[in-house]
HTML snippet that shows the backbone in 3Dmol.js (N, CA, C, O; Angstrom):
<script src="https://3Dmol.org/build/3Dmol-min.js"></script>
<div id="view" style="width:600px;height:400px;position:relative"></div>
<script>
const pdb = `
ATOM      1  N   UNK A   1      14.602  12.439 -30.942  1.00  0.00           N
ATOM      2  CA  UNK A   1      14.755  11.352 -30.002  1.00  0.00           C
ATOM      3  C   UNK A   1      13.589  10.378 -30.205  1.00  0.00           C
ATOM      4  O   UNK A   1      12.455  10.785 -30.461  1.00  0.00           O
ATOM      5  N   UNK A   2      13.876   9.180 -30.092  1.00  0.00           N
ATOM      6  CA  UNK A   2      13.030   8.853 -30.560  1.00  0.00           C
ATOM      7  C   UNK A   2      11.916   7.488 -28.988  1.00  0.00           C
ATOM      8  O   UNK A   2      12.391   7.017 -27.955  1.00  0.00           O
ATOM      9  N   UNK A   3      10.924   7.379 -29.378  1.00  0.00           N
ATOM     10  CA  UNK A   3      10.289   6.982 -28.164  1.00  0.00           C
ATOM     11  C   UNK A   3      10.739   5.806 -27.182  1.00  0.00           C
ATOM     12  O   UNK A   3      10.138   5.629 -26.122  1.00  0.00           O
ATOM     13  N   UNK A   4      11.619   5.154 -27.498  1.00  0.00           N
ATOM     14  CA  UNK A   4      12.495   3.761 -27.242  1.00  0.00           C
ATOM     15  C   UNK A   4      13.691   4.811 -25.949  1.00  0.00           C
ATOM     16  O   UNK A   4      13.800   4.709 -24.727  1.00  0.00           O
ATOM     17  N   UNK A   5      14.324   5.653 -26.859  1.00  0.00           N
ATOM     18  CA  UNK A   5      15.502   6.506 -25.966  1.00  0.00           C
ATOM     19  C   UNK A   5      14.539   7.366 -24.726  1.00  0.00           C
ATOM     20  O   UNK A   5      14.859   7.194 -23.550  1.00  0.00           O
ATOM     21  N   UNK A   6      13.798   7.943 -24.939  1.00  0.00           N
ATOM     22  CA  UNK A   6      12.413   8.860 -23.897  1.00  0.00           C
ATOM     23  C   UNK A   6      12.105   7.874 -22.871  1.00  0.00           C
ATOM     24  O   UNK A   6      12.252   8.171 -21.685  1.00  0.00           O
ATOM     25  N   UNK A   7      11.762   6.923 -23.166  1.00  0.00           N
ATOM     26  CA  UNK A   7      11.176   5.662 -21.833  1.00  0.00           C
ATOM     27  C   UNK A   7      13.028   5.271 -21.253  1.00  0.00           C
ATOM     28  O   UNK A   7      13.498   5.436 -20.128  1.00  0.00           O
ATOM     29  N   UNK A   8      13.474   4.920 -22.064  1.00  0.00           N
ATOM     30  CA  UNK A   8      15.150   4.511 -21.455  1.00  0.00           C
ATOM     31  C   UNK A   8      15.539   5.313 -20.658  1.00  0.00           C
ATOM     32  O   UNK A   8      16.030   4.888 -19.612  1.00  0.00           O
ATOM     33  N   UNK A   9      15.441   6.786 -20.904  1.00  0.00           N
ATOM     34  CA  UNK A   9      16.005   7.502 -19.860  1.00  0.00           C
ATOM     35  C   UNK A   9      15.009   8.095 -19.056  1.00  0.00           C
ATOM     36  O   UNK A   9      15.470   8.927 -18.275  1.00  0.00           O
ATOM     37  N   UNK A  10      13.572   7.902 -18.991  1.00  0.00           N
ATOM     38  CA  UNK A  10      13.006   8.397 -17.962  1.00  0.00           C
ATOM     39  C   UNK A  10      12.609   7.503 -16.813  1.00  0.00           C
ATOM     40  O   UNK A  10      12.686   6.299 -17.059  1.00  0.00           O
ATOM     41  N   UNK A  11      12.166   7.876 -15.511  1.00  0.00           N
ATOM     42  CA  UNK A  11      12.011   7.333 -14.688  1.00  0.00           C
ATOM     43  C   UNK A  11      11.516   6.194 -14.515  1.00  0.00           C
ATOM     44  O   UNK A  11      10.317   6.186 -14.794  1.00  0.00           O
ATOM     45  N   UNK A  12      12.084   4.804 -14.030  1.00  0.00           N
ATOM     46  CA  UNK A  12      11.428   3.823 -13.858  1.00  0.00           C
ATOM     47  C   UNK A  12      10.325   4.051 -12.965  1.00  0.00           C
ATOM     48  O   UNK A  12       9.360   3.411 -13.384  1.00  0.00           O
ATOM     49  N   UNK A  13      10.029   4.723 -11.853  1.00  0.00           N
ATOM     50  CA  UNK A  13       8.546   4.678 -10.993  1.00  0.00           C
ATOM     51  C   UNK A  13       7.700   5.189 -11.924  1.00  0.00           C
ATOM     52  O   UNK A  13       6.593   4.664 -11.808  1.00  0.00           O
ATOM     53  N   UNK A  14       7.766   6.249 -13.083  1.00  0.00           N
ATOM     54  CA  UNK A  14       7.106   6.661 -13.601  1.00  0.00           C
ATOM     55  C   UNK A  14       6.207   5.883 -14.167  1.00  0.00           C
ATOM     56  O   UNK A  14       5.139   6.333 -14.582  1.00  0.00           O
ATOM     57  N   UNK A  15       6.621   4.323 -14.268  1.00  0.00           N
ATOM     58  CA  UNK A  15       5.836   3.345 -15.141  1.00  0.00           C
ATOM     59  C   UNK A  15       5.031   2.865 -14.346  1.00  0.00           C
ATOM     60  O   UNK A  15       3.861   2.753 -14.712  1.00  0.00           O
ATOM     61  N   UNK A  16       5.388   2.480 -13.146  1.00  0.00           N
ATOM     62  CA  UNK A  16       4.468   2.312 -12.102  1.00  0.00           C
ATOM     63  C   UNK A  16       3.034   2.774 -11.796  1.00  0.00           C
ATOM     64  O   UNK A  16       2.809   3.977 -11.667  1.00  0.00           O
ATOM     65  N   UNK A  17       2.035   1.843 -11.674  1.00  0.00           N
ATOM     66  CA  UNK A  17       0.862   2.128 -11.408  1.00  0.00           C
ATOM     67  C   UNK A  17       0.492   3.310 -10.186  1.00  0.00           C
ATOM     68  O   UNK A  17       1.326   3.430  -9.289  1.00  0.00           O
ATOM     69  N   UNK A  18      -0.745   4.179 -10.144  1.00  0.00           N
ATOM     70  CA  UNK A  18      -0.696   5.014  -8.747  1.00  0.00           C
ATOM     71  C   UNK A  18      -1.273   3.562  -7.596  1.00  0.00           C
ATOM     72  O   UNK A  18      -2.087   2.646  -7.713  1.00  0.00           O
ATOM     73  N   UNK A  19      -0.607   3.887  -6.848  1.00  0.00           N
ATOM     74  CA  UNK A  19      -0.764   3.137  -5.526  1.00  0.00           C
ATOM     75  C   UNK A  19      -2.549   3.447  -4.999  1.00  0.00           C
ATOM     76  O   UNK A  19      -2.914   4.567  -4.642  1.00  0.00           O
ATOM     77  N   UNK A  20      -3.626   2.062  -5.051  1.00  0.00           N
ATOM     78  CA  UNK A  20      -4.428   2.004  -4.349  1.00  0.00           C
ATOM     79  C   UNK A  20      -4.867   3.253  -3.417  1.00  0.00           C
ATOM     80  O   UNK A  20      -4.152   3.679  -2.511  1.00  0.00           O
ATOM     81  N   UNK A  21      -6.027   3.740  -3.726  1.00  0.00           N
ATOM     82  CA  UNK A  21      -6.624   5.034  -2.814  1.00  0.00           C
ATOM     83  C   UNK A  21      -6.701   4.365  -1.423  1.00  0.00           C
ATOM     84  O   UNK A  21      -6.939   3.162  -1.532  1.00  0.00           O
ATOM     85  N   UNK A  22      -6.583   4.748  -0.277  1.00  0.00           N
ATOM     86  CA  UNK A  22      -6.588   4.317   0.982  1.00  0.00           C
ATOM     87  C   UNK A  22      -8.505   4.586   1.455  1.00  0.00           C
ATOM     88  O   UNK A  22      -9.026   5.684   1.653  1.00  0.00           O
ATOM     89  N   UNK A  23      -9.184   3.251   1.524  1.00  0.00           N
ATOM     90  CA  UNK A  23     -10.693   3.847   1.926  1.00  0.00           C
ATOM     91  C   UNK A  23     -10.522   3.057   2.722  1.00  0.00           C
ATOM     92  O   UNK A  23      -9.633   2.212   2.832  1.00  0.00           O
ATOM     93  N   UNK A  24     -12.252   3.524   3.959  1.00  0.00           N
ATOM     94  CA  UNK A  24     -11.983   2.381   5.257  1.00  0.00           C
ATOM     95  C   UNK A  24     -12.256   1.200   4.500  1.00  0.00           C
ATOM     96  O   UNK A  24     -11.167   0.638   4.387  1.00  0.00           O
ATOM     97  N   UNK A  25     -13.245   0.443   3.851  1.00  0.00           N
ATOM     98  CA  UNK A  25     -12.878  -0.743   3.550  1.00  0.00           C
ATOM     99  C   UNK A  25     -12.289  -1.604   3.210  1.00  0.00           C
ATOM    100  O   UNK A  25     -12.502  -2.804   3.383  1.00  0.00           O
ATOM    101  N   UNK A  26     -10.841  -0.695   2.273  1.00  0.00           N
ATOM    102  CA  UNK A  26      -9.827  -1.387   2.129  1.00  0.00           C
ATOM    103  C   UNK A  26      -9.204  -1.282   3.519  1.00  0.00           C
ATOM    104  O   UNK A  26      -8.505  -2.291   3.618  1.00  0.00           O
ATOM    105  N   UNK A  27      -9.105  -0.574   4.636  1.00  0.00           N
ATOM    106  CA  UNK A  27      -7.876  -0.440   4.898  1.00  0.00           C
ATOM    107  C   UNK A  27      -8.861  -1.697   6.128  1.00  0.00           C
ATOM    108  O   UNK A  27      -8.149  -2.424   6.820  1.00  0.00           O
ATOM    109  N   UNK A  28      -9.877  -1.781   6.223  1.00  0.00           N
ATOM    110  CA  UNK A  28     -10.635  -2.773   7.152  1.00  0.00           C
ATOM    111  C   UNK A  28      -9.740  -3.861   6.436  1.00  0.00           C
ATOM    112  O   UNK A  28      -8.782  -4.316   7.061  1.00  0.00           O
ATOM    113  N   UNK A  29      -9.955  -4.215   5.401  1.00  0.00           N
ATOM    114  CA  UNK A  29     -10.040  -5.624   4.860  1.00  0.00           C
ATOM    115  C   UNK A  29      -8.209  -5.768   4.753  1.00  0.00           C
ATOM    116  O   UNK A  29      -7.673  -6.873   4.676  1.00  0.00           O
ATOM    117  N   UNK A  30      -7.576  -4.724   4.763  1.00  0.00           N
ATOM    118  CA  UNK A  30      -5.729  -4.886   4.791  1.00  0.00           C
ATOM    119  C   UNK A  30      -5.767  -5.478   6.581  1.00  0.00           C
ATOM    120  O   UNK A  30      -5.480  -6.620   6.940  1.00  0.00           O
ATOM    121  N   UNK A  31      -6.192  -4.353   7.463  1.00  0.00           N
ATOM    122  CA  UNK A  31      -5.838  -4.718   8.687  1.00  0.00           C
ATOM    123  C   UNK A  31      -6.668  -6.310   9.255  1.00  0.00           C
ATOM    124  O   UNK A  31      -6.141  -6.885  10.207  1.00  0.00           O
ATOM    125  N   UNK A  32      -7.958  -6.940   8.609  1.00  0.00           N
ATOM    126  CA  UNK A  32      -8.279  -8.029   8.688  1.00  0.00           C
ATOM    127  C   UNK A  32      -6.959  -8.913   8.278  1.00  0.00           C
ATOM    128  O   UNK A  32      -6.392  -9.419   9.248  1.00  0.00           O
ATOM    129  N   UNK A  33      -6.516  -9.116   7.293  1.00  0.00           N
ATOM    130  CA  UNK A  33      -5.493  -9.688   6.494  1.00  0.00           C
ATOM    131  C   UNK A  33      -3.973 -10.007   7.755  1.00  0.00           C
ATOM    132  O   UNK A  33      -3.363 -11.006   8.138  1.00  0.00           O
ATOM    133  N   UNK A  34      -3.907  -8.618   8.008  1.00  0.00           N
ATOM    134  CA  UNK A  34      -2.596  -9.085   9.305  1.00  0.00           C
ATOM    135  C   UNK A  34      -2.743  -9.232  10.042  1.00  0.00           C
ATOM    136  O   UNK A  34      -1.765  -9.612  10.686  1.00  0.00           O
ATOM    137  N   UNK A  35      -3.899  -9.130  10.697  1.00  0.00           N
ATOM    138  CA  UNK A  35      -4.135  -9.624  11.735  1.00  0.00           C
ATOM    139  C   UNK A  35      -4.241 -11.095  11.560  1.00  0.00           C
ATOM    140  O   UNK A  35      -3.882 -11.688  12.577  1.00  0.00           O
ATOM    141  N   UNK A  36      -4.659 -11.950  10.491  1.00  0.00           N
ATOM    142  CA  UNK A  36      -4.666 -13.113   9.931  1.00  0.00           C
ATOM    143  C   UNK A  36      -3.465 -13.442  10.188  1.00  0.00           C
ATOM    144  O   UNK A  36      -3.187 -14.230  11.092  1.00  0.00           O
ATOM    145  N   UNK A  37      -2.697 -12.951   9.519  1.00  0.00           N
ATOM    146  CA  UNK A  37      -1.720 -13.975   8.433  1.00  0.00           C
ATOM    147  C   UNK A  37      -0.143 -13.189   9.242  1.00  0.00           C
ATOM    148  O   UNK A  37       0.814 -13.837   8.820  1.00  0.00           O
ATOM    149  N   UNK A  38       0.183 -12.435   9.891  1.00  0.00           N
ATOM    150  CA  UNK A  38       1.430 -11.522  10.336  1.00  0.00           C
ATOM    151  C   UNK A  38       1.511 -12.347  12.141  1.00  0.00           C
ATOM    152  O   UNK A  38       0.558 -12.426  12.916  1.00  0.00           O
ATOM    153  N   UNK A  39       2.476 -12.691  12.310  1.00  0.00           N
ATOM    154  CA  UNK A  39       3.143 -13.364  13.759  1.00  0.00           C
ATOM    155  C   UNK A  39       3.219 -12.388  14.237  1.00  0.00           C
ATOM    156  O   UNK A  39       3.641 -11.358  13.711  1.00  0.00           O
ATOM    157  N   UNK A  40       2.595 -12.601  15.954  1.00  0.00           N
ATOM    158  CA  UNK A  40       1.955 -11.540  17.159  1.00  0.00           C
ATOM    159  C   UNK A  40       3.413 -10.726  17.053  1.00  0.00           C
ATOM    160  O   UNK A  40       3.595  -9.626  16.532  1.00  0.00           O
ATOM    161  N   UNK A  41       4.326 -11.531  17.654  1.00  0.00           N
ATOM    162  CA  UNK A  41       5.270 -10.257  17.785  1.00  0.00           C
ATOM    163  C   UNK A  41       5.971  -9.408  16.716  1.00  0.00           C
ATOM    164  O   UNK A  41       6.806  -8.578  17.077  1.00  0.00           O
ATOM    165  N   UNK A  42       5.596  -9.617  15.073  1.00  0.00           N
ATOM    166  CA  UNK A  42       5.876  -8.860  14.695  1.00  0.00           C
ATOM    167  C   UNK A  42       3.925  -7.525  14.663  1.00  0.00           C
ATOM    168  O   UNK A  42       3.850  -6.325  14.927  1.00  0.00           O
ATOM    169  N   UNK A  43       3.326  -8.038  14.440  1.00  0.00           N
ATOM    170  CA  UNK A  43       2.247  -7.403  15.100  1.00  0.00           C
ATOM    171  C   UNK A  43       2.442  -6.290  16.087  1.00  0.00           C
ATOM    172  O   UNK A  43       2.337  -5.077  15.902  1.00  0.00           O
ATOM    173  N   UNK A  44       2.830  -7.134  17.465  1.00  0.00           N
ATOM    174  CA  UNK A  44       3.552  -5.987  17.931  1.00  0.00           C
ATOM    175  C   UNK A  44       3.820  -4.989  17.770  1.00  0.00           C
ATOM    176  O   UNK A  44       3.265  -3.964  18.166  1.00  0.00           O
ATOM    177  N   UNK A  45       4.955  -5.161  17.000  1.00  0.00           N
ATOM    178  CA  UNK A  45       6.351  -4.068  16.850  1.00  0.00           C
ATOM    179  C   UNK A  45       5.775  -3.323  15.693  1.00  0.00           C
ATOM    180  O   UNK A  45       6.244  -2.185  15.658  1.00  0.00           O
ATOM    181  N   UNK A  46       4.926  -3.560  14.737  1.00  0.00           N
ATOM    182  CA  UNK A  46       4.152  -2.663  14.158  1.00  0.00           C
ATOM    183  C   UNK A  46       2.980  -1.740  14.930  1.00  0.00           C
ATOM    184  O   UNK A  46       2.878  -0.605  14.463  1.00  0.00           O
ATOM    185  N   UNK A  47       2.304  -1.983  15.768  1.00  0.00           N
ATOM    186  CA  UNK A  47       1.567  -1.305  16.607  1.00  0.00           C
ATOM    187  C   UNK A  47       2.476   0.084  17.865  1.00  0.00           C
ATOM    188  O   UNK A  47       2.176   1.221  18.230  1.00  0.00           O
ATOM    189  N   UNK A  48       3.742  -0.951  18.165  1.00  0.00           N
ATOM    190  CA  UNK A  48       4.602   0.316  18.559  1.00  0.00           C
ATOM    191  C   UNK A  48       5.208   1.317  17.981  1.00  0.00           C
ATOM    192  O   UNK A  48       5.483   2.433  18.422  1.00  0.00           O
ATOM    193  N   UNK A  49       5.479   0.635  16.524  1.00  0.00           N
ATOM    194  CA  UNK A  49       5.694   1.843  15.411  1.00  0.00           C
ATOM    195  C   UNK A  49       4.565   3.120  15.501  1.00  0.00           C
ATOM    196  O   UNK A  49       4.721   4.208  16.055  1.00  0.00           O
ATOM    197  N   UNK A  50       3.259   2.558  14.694  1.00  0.00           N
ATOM    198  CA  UNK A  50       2.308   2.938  14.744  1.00  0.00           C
ATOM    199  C   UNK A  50       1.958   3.949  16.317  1.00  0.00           C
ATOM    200  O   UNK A  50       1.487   5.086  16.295  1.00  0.00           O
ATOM    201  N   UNK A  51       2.256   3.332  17.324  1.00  0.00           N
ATOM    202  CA  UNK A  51       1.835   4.628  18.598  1.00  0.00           C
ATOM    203  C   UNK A  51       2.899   5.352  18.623  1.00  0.00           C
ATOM    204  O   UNK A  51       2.701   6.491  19.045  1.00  0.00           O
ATOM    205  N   UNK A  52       4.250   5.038  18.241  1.00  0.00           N
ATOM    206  CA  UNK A  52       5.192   6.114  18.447  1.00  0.00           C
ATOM    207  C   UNK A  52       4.876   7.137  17.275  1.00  0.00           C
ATOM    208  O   UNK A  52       5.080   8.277  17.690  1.00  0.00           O
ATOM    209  N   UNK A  53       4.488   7.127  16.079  1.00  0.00           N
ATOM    210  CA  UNK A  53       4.182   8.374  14.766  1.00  0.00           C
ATOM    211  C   UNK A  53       2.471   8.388  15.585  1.00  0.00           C
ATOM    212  O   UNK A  53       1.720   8.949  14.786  1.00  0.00           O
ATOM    213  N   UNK A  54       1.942   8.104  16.443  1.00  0.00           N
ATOM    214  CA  UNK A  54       0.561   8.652  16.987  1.00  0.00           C
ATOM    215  C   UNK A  54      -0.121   8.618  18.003  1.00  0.00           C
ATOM    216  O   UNK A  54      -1.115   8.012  18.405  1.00  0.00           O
ATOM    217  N   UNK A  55       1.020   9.854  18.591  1.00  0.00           N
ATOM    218  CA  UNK A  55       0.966   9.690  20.465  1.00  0.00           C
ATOM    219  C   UNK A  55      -0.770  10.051  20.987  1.00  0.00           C
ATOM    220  O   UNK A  55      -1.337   9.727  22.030  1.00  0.00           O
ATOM    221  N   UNK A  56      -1.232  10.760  19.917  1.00  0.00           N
ATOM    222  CA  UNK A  56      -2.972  10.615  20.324  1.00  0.00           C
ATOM    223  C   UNK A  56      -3.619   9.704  20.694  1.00  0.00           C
ATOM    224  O   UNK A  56      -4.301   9.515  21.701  1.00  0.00           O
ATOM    225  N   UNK A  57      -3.356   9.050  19.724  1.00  0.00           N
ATOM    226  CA  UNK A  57      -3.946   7.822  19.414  1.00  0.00           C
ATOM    227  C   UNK A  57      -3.769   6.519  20.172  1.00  0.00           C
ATOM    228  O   UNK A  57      -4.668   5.719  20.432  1.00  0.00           O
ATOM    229  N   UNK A  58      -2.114   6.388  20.581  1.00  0.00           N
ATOM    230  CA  UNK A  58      -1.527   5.962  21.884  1.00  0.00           C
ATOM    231  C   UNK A  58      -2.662   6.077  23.201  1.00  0.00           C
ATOM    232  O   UNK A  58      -3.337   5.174  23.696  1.00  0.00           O
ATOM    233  N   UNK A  59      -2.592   7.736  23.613  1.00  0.00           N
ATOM    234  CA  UNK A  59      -3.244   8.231  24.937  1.00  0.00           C
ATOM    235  C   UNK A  59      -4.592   7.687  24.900  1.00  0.00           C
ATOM    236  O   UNK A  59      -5.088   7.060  25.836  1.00  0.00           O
ATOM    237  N   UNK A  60      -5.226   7.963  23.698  1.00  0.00           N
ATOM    238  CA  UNK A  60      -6.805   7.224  23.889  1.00  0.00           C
ATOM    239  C   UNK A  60      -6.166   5.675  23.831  1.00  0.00           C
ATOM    240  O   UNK A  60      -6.938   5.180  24.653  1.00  0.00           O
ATOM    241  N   UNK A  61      -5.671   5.043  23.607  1.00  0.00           N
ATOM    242  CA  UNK A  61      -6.052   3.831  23.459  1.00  0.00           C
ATOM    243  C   UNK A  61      -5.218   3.351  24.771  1.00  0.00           C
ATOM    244  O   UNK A  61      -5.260   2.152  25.046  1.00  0.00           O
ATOM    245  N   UNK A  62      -4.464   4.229  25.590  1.00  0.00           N
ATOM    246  CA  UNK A  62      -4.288   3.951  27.172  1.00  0.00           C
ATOM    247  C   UNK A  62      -5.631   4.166  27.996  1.00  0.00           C
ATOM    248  O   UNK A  62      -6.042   3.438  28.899  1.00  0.00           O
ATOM    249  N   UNK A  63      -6.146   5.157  27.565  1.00  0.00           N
ATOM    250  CA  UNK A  63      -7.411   5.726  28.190  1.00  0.00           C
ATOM    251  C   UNK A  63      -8.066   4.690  28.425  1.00  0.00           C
ATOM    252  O   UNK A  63      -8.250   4.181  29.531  1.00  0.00           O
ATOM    253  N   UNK A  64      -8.453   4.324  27.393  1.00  0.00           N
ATOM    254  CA  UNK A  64      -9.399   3.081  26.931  1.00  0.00           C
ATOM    255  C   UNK A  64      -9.006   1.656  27.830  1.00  0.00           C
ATOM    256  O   UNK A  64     -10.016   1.030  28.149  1.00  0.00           O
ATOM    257  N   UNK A  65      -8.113   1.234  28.145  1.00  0.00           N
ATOM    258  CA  UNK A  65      -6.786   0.360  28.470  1.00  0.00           C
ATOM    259  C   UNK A  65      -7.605   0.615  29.781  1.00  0.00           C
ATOM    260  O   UNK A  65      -8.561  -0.158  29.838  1.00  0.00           O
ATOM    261  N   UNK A  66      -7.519   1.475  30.867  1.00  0.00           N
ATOM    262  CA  UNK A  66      -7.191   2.183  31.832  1.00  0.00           C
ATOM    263  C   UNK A  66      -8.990   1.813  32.358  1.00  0.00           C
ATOM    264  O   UNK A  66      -9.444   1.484  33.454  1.00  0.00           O
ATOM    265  N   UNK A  67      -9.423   1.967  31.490  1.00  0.00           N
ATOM    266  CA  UNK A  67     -11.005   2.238  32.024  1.00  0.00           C
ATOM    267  C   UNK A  67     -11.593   0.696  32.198  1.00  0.00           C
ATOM    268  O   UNK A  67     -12.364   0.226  33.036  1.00  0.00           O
ATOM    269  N   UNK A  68     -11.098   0.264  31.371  1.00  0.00           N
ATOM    270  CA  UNK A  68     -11.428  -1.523  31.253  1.00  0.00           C
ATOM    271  C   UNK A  68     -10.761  -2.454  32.342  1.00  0.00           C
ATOM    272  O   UNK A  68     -10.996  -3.521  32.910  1.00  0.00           O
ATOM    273  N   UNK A  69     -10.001  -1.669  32.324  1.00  0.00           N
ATOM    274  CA  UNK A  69      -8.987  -2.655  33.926  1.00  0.00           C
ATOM    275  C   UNK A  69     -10.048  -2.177  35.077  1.00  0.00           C
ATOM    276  O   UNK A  69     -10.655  -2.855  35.906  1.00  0.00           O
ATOM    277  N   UNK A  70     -10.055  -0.734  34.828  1.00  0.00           N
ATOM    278  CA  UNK A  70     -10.589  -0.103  36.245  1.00  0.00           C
ATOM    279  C   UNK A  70     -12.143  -1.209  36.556  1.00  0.00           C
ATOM    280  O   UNK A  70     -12.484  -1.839  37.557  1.00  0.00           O
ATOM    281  N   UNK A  71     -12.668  -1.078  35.443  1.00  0.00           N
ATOM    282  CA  UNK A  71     -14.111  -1.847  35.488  1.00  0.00           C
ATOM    283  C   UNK A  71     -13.956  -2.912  36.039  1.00  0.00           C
ATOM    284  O   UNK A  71     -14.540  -3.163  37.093  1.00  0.00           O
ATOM    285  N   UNK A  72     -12.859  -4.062  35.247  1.00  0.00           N
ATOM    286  CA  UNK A  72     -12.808  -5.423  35.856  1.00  0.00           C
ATOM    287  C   UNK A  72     -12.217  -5.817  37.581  1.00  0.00           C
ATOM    288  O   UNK A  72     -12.138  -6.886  38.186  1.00  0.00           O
ATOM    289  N   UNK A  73     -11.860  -4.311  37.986  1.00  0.00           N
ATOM    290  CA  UNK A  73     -11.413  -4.480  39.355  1.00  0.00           C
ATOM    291  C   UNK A  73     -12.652  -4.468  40.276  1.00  0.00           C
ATOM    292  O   UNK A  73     -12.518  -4.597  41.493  1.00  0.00           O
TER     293      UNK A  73
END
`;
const viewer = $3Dmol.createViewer("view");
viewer.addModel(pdb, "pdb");
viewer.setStyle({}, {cartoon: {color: "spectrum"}});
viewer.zoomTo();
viewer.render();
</script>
């Protein structure tokens, strides 16, 4: 077989680069970026994504929510 037929029939993702390591500074400088450049309400609806796959993360950030109101009362 020769190397022309091997790439033809193997996987196209295979050619694909590995996807960017996730570090905080990238992921600082991604979430700087949409917060830029992405319209609030789709913003939004990504943040509700985001608390529904991370009901922890949700609760503290009600917590948090909760304590800041309480203060300004």
């Amino acid at each position: 077989m020769s190397e022309y037929d091997t790439w033809k029939m193997s996987d196209p993702a295979d050619d694909l680069p590995d996807p960017p390591e996730v570090t905080k500074d990238r992921a600082e400088s991604l979430a700087e970026c949409v917060i830029n450049h992405m319209e609030e309400r789709k913003l939004i609806m990504r943040l509700v994504e985001y608390y529904g796959d991370n009901e922890a993360q949700y609760q503290q950030d009600w917590a948090d929510y909760e304590q800041q109101f309480e203060e300004v009362s």
